[in-house]
Biopython code that builds the backbone (N, CA, C, O; Angstrom):
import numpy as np
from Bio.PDB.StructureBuilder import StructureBuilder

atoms = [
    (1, "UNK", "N", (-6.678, 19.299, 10.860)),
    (1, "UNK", "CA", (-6.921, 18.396, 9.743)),
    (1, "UNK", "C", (-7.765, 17.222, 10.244)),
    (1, "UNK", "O", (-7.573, 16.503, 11.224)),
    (2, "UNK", "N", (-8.592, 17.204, 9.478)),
    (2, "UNK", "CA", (-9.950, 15.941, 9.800)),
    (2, "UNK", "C", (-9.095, 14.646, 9.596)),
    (2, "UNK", "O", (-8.269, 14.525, 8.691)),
    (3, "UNK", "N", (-9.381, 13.691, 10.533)),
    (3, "UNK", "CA", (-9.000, 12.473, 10.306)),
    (3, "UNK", "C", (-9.994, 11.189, 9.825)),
    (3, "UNK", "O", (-9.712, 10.002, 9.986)),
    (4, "UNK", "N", (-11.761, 11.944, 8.921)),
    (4, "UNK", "CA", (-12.549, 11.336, 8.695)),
    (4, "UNK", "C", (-12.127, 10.584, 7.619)),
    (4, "UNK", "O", (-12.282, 9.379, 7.427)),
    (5, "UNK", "N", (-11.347, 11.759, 6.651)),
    (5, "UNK", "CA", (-10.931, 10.477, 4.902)),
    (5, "UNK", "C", (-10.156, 9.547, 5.775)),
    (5, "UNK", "O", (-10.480, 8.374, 5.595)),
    (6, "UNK", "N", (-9.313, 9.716, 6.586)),
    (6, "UNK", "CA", (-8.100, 8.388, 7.003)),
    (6, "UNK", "C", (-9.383, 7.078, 7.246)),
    (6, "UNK", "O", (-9.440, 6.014, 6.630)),
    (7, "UNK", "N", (-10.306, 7.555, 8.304)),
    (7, "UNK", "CA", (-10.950, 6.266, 8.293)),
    (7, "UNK", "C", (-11.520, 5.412, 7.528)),
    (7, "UNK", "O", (-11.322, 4.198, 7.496)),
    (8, "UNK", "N", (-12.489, 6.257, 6.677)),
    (8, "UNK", "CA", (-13.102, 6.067, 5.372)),
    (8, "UNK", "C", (-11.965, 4.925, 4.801)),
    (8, "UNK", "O", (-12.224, 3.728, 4.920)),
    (9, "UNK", "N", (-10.972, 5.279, 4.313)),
    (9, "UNK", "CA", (-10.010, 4.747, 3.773)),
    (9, "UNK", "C", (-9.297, 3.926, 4.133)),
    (9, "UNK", "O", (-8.557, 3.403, 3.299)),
    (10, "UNK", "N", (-9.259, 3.561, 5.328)),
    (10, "UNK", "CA", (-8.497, 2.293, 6.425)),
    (10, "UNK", "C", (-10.058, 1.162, 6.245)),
    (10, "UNK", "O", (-10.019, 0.026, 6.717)),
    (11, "UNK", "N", (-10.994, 1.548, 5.707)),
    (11, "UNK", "CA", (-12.258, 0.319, 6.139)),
    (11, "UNK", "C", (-12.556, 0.046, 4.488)),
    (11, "UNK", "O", (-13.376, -0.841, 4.249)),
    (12, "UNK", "N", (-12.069, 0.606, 3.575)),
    (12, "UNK", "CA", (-12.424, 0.871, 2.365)),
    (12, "UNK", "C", (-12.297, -0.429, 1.347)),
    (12, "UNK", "O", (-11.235, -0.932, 0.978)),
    (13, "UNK", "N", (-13.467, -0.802, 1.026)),
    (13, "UNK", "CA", (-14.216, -2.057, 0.093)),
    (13, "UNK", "C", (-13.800, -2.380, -1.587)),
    (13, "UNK", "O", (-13.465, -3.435, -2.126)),
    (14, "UNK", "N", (-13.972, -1.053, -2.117)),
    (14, "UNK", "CA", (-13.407, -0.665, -3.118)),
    (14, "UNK", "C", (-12.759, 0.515, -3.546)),
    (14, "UNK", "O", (-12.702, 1.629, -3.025)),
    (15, "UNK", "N", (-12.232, 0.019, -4.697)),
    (15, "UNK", "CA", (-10.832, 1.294, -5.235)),
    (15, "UNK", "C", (-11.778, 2.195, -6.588)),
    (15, "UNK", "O", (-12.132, 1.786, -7.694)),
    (16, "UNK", "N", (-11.886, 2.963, -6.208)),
    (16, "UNK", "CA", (-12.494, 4.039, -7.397)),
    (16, "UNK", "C", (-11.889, 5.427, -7.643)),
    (16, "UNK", "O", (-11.856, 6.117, -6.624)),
    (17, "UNK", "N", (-11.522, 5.861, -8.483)),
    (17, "UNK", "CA", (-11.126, 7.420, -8.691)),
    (17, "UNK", "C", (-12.111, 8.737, -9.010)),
    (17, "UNK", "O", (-11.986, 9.953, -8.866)),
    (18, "UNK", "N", (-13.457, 7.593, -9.667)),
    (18, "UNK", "CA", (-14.040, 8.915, -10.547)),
    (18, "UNK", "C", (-15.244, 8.712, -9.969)),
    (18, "UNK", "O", (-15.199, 7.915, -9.033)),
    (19, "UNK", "N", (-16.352, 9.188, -10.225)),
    (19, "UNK", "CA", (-18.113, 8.155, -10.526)),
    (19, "UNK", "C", (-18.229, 6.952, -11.329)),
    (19, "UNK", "O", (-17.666, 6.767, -12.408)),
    (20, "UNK", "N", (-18.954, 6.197, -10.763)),
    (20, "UNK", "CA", (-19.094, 4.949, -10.399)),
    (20, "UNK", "C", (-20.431, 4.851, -11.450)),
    (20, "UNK", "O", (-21.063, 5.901, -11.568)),
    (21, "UNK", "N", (-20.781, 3.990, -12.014)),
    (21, "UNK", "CA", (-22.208, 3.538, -12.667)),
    (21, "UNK", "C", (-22.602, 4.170, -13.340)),
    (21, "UNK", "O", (-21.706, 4.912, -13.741)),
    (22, "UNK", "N", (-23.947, 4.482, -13.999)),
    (22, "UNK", "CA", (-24.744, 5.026, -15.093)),
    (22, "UNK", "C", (-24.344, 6.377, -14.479)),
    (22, "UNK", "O", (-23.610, 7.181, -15.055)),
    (23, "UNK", "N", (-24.929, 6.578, -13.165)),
    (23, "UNK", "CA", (-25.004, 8.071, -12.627)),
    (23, "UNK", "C", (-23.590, 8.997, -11.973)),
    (23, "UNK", "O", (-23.422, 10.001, -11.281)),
    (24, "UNK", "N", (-22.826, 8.067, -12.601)),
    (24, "UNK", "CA", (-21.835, 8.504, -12.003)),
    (24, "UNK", "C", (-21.383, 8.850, -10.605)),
    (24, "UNK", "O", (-20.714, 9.853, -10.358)),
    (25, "UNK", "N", (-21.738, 8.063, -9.795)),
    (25, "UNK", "CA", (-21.920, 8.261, -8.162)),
    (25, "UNK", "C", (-20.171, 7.973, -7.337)),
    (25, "UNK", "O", (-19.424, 6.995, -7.356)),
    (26, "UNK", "N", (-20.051, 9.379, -6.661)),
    (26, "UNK", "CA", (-18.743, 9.468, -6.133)),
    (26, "UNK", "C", (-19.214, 8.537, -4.799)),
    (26, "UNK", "O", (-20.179, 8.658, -4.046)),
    (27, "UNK", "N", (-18.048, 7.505, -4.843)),
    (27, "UNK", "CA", (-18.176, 6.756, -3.487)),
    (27, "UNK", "C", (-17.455, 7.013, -2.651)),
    (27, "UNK", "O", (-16.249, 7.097, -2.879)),
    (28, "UNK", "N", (-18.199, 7.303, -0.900)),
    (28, "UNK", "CA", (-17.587, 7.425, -0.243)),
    (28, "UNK", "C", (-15.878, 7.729, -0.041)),
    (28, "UNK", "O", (-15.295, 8.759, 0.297)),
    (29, "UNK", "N", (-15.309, 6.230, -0.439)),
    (29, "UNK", "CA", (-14.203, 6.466, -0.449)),
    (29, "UNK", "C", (-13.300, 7.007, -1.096)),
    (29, "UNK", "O", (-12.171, 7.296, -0.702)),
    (30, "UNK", "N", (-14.138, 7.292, -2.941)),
    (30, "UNK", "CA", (-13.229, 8.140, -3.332)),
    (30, "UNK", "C", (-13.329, 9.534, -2.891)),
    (30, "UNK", "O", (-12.377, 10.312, -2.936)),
    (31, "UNK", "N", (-14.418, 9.815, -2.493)),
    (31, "UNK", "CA", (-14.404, 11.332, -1.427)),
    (31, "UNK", "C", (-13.372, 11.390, -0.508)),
    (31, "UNK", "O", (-12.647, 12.385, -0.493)),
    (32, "UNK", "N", (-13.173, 10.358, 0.359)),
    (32, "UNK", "CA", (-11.748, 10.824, 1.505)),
    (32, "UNK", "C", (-10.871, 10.574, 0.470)),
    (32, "UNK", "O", (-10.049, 11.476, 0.632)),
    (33, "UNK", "N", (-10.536, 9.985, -0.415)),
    (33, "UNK", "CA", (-9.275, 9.629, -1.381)),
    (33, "UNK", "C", (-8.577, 11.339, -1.596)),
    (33, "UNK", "O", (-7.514, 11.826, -1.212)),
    (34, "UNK", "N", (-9.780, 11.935, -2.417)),
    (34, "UNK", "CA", (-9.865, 13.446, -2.399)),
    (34, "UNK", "C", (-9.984, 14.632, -1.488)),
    (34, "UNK", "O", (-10.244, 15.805, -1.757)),
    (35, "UNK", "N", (-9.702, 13.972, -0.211)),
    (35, "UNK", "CA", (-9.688, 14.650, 0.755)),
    (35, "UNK", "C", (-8.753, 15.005, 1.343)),
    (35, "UNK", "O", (-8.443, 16.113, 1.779)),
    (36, "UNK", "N", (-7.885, 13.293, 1.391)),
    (36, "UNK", "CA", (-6.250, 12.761, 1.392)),
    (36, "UNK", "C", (-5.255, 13.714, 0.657)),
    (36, "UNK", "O", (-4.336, 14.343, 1.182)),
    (37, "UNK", "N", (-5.652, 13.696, -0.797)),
    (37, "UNK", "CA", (-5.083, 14.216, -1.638)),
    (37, "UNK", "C", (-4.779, 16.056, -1.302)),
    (37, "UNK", "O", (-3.693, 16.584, -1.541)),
    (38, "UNK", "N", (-6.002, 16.817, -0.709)),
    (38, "UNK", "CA", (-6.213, 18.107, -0.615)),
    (38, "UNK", "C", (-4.952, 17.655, 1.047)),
    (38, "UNK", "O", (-3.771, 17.974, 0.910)),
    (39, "UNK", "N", (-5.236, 17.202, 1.939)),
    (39, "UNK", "CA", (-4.779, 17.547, 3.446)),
    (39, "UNK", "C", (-2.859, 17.373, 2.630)),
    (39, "UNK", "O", (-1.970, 18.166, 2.937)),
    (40, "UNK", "N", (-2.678, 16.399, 1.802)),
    (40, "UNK", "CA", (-1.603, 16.239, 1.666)),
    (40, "UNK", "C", (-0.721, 17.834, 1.124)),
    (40, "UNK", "O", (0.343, 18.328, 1.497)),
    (41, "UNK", "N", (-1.688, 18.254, 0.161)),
    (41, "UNK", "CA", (-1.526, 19.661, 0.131)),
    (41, "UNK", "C", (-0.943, 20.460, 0.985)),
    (41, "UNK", "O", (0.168, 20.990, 0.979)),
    (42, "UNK", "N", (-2.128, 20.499, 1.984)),
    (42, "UNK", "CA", (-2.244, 21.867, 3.059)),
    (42, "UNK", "C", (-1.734, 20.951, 3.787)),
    (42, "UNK", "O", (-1.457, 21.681, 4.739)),
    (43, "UNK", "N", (-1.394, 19.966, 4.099)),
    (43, "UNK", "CA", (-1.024, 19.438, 5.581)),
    (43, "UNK", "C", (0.363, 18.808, 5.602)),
    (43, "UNK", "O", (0.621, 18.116, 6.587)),
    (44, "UNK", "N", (1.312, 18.949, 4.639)),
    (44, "UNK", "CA", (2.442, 17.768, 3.401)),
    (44, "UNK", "C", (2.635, 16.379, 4.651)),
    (44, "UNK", "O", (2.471, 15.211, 4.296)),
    (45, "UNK", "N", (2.959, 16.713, 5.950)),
    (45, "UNK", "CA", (3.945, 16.331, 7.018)),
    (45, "UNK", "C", (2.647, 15.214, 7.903)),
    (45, "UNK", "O", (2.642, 13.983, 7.901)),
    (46, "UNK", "N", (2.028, 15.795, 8.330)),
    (46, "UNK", "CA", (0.804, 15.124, 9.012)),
    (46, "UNK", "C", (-0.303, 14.694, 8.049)),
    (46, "UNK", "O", (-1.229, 14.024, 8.507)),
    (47, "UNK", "N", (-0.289, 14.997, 6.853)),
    (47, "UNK", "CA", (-0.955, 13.751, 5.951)),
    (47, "UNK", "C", (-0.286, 12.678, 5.732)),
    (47, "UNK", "O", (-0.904, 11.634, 5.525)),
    (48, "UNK", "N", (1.437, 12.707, 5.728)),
    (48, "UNK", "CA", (2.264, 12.129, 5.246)),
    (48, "UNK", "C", (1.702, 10.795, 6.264)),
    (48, "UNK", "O", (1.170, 9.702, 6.073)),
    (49, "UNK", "N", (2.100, 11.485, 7.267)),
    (49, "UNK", "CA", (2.083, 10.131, 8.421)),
    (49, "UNK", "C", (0.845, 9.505, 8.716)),
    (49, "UNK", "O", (0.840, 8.500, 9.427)),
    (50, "UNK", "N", (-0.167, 9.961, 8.273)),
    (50, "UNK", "CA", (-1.912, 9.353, 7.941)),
    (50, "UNK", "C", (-1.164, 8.046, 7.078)),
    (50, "UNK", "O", (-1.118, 6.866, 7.428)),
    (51, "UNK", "N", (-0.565, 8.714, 5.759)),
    (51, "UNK", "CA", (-0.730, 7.743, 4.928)),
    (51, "UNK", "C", (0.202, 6.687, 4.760)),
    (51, "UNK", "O", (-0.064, 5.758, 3.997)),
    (52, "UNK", "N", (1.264, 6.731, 5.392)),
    (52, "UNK", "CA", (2.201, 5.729, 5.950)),
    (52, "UNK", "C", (1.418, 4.742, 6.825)),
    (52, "UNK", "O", (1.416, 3.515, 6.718)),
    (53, "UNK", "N", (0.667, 5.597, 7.824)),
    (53, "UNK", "CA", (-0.022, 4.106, 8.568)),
    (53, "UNK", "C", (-1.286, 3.396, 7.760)),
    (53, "UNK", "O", (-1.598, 2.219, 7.938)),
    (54, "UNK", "N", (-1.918, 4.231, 6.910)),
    (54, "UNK", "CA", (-2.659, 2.991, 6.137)),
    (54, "UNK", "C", (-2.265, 2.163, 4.992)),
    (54, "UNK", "O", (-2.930, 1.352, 4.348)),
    (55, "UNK", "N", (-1.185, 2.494, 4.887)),
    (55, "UNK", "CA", (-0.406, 1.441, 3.761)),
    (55, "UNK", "C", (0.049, 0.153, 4.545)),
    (55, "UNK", "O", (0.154, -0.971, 4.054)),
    (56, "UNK", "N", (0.325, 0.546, 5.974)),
    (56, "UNK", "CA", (0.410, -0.461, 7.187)),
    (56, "UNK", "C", (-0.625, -1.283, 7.523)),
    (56, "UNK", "O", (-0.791, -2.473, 7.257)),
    (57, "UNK", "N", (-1.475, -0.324, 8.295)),
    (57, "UNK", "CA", (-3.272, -0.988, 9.130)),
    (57, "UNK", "C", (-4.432, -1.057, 7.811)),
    (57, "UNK", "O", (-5.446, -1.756, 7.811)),
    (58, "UNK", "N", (-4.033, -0.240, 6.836)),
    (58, "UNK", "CA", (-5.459, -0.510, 6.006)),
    (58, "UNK", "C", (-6.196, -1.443, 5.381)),
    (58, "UNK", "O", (-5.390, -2.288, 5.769)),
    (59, "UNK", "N", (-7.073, -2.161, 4.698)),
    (59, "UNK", "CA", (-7.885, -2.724, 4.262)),
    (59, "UNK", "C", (-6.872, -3.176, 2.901)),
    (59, "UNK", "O", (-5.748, -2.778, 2.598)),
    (60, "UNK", "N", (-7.741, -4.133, 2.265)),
    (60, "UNK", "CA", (-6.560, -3.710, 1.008)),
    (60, "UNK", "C", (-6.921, -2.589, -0.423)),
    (60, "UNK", "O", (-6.014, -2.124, -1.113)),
    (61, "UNK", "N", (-8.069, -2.363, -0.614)),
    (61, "UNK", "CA", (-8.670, -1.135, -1.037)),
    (61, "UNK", "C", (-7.807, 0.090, -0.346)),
    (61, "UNK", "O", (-7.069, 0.763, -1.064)),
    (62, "UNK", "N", (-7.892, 0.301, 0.740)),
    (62, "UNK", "CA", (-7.250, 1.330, 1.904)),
    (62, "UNK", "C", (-5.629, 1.600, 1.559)),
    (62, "UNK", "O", (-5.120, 2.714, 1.688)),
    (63, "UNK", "N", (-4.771, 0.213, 1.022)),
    (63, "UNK", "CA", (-3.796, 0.562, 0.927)),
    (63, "UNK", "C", (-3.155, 0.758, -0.374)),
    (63, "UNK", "O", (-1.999, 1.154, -0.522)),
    (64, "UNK", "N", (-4.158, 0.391, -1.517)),
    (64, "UNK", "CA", (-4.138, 0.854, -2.898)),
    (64, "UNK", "C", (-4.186, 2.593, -3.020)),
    (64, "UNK", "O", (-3.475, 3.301, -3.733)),
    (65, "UNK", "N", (-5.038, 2.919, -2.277)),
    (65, "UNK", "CA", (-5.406, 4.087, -1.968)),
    (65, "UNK", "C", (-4.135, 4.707, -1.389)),
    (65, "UNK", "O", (-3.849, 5.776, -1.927)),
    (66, "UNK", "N", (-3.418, 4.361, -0.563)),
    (66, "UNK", "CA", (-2.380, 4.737, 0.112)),
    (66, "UNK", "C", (-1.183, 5.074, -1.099)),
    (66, "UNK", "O", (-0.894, 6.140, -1.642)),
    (67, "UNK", "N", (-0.651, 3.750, -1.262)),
    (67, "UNK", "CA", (-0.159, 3.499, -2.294)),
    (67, "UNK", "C", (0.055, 4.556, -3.636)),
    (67, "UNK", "O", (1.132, 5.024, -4.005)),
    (68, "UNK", "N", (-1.152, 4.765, -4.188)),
    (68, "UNK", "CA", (-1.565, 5.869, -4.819)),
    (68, "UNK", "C", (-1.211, 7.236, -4.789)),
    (68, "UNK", "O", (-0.649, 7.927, -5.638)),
    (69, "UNK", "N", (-1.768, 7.588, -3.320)),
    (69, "UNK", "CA", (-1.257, 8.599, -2.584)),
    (69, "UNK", "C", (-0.021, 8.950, -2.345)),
    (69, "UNK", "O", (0.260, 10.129, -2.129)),
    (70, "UNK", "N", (0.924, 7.949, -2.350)),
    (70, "UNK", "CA", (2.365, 8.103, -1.854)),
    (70, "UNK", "C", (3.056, 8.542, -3.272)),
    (70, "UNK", "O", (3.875, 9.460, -3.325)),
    (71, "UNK", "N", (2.555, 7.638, -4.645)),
    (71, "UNK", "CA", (3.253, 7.711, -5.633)),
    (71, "UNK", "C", (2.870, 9.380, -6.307)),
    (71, "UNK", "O", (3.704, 10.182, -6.728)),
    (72, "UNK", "N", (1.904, 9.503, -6.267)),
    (72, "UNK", "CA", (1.467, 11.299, -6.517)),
    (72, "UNK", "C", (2.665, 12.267, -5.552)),
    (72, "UNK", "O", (3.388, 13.021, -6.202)),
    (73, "UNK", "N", (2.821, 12.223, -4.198)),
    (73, "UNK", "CA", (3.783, 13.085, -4.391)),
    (73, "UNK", "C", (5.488, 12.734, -3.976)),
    (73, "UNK", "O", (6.298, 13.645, -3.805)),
    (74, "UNK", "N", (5.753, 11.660, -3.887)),
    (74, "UNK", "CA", (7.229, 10.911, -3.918)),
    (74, "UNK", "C", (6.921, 9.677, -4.609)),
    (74, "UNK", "O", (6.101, 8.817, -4.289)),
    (75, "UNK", "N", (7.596, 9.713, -5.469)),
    (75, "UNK", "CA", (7.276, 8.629, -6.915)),
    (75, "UNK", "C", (8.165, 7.651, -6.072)),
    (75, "UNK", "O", (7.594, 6.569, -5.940)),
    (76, "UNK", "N", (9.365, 7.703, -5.475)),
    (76, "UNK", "CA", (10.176, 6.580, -4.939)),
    (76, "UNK", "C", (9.428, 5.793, -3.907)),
    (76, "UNK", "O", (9.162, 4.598, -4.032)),
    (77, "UNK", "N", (9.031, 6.705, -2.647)),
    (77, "UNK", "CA", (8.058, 6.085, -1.756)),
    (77, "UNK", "C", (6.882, 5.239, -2.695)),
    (77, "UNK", "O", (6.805, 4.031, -2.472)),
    (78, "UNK", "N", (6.402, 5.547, -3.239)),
    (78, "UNK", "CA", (4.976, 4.935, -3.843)),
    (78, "UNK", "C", (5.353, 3.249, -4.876)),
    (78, "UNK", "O", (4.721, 2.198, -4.982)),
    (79, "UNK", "N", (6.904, 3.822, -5.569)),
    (79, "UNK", "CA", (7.360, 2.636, -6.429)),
    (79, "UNK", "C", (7.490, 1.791, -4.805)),
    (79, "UNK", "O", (6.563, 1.041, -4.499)),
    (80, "UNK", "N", (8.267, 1.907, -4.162)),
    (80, "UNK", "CA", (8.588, 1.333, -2.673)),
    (80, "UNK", "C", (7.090, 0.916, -2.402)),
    (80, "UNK", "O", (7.064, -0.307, -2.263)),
    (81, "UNK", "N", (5.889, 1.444, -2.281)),
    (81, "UNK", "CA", (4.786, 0.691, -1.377)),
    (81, "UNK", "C", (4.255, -0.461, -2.284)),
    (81, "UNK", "O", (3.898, -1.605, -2.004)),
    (82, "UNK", "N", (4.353, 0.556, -4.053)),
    (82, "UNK", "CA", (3.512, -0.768, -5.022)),
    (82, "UNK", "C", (4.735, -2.317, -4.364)),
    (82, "UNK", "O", (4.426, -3.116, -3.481)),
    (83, "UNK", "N", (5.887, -2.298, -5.049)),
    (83, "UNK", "CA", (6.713, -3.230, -4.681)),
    (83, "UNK", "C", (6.226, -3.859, -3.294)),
    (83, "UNK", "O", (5.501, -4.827, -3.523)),
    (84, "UNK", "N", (6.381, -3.634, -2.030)),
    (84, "UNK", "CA", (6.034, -4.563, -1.142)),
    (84, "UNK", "C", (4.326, -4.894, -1.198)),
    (84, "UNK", "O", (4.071, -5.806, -0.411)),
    (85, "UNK", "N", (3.421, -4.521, -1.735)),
    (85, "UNK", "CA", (1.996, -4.601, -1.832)),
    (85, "UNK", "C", (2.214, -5.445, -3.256)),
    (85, "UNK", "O", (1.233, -5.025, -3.870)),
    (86, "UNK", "N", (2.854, -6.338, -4.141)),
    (86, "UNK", "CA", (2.851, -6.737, -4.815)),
    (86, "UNK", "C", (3.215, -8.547, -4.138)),
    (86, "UNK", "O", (3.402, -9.476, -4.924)),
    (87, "UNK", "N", (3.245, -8.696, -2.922)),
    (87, "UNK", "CA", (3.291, -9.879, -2.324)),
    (87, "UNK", "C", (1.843, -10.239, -1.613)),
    (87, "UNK", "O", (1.830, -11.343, -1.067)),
    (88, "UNK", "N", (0.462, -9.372, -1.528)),
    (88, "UNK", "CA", (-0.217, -9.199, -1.017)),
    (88, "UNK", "C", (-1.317, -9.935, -1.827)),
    (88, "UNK", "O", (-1.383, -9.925, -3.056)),
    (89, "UNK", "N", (-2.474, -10.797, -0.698)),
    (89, "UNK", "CA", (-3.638, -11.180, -2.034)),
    (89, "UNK", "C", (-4.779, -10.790, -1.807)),
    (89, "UNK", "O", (-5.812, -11.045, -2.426)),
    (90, "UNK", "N", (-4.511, -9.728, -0.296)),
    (90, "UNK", "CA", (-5.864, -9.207, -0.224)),
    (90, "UNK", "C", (-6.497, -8.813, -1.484)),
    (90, "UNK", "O", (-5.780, -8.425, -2.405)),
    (91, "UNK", "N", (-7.640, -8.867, -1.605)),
    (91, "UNK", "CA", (-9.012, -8.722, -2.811)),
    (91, "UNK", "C", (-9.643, -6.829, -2.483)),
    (91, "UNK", "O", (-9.695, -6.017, -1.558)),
    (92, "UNK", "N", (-9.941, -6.921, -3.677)),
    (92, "UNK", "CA", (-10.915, -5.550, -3.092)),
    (92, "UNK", "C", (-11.608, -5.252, -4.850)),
    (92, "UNK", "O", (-11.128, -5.531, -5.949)),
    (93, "UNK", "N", (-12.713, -4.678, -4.515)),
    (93, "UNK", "CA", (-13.711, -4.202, -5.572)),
    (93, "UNK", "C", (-12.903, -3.211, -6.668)),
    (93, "UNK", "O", (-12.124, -2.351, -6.257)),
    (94, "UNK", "N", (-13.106, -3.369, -7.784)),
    (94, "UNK", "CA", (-12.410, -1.976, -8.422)),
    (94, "UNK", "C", (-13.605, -1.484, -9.171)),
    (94, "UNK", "O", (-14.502, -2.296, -9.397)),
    (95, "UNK", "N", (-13.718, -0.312, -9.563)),
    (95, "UNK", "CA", (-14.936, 0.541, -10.720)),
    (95, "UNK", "C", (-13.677, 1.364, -11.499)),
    (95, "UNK", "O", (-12.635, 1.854, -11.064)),
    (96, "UNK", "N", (-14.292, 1.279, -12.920)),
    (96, "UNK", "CA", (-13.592, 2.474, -13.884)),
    (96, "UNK", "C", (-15.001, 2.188, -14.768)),
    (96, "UNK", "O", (-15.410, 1.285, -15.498)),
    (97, "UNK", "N", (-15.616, 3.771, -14.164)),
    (97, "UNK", "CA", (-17.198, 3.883, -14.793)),
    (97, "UNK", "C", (-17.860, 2.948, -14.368)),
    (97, "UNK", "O", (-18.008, 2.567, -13.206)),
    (98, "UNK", "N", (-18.299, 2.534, -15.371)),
    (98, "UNK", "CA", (-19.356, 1.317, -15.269)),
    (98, "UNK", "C", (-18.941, 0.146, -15.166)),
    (98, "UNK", "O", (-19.761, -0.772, -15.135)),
    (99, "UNK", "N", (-17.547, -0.111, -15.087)),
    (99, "UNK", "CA", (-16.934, -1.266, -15.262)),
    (99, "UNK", "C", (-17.004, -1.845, -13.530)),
    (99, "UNK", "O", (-16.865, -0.946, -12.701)),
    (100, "UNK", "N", (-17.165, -2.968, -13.100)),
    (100, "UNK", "CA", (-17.145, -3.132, -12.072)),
    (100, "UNK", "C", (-15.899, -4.591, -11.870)),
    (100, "UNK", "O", (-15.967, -5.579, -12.601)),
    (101, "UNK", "N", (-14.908, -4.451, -10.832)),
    (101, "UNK", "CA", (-13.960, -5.987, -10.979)),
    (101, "UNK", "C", (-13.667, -5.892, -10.150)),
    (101, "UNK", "O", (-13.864, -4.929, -9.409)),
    (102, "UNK", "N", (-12.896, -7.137, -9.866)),
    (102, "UNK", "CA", (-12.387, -7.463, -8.499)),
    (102, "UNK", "C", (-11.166, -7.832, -8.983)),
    (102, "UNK", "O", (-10.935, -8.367, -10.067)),
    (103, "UNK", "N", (-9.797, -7.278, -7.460)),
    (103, "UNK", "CA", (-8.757, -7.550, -7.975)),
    (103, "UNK", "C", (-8.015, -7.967, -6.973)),
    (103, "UNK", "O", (-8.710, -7.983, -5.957)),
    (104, "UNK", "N", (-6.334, -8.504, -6.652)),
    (104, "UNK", "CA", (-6.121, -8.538, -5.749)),
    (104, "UNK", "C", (-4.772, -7.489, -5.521)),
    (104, "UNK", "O", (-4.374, -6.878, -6.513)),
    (105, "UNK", "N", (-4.128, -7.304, -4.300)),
    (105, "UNK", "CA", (-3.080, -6.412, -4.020)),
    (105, "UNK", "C", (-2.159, -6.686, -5.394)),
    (105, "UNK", "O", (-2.133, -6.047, -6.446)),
    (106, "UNK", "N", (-1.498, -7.744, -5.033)),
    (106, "UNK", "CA", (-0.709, -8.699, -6.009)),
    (106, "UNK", "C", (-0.883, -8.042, -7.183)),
    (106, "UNK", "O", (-0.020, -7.202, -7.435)),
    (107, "UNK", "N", (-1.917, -8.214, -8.117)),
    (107, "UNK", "CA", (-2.138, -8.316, -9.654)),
    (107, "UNK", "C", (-2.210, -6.688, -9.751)),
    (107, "UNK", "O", (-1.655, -6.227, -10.747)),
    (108, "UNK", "N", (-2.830, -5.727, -8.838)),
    (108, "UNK", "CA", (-3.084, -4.220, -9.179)),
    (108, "UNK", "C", (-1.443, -3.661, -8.940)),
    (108, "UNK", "O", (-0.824, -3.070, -9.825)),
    (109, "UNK", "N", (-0.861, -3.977, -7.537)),
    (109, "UNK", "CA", (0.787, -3.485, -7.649)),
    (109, "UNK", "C", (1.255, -4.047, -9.310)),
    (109, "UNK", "O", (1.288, -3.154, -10.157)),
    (110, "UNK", "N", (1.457, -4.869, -9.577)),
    (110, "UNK", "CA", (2.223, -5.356, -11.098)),
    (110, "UNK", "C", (1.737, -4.544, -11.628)),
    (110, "UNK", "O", (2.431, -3.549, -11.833)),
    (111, "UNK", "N", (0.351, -4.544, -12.107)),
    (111, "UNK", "CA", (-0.407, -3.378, -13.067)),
    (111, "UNK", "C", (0.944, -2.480, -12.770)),
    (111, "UNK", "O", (2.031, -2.598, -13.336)),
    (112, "UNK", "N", (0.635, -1.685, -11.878)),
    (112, "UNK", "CA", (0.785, -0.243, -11.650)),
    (112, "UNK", "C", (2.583, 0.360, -11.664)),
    (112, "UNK", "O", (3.079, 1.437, -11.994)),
    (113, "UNK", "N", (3.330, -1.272, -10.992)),
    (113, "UNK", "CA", (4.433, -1.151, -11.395)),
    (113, "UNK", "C", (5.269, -1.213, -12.910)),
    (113, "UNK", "O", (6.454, -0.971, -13.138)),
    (114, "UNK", "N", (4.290, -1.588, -13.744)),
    (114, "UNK", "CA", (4.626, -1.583, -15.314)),
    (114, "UNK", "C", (3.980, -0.555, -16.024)),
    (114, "UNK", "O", (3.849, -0.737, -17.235)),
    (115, "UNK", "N", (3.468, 0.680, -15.441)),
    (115, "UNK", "CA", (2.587, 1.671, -15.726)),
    (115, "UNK", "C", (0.957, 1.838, -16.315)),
    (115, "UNK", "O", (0.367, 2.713, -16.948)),
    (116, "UNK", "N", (0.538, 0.344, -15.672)),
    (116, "UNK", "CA", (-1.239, 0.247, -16.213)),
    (116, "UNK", "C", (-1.863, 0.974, -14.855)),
    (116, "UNK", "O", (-1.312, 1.685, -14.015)),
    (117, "UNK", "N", (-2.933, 0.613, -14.950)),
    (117, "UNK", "CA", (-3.825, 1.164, -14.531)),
    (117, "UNK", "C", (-3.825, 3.129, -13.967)),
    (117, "UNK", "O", (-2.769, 3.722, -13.747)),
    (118, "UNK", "N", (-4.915, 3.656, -13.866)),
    (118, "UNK", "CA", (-5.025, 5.544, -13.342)),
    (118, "UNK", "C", (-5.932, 5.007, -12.697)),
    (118, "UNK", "O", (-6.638, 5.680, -11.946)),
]
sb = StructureBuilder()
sb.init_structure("model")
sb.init_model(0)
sb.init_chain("A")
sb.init_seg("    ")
for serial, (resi, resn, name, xyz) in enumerate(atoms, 1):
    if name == "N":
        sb.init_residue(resn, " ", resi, " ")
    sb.init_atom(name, np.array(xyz, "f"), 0.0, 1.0, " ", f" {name:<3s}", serial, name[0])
structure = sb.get_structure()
């Protein structure tokens, strides 16, 4: 199992799921996001522990991403990461389409712990 999405995603600027802008452009990081997602698949045990340490060492983009990741396949772990990432003010870029914002740990955990944001 490649450990290229982990990096991608430990340095990661902004939080995106889909294409990005007019052209819809997959960024980088949501490529390892989707990469994460597949190893977690095929890999359950040694993705697991990828994504435990970037909810730790990552960026704060990196650990939204994490975060994310955890709640897709143990909803308890993931309620558990939003909750402690809801004391956090790291900043990071967000896109939904064309929409471009900036947010911080803090305000996206709440989102996500009251069921906003995909």
């Amino acid at each position: 199992m490649s450990g290229k999405w982990e990096r991608e995603l430990e340095g990661a600027d902004t939080l995106a799921f889909g294409g990005v802008g007019f052209a819809g452009q997959v960024l980088p990081a949501t490529e390892a996001y989707r990469q994460a997602e597949q190893a977690l698949r095929e890999h359950p045990e040694a993705a697991r522990k990828k994504i435990d340490r970037l909810l730790r060492k990552g960026s704060p983009a990196g650990r939204a991403y994490a975060a994310t990741l955890l709640e897709a396949v143990d909803p308890a772990a993931g309620r558990a990461a939003w909750e402690r990432l809801r004391d956090d003010d790291g900043e990071f870029t967000t896109f939904s389409g064309c929409v471009m914002g900036r947010a911080t740990l803090r305000e996206y955990a709440a989102e996500r712990l009251t069921g906003g944001r995909e």
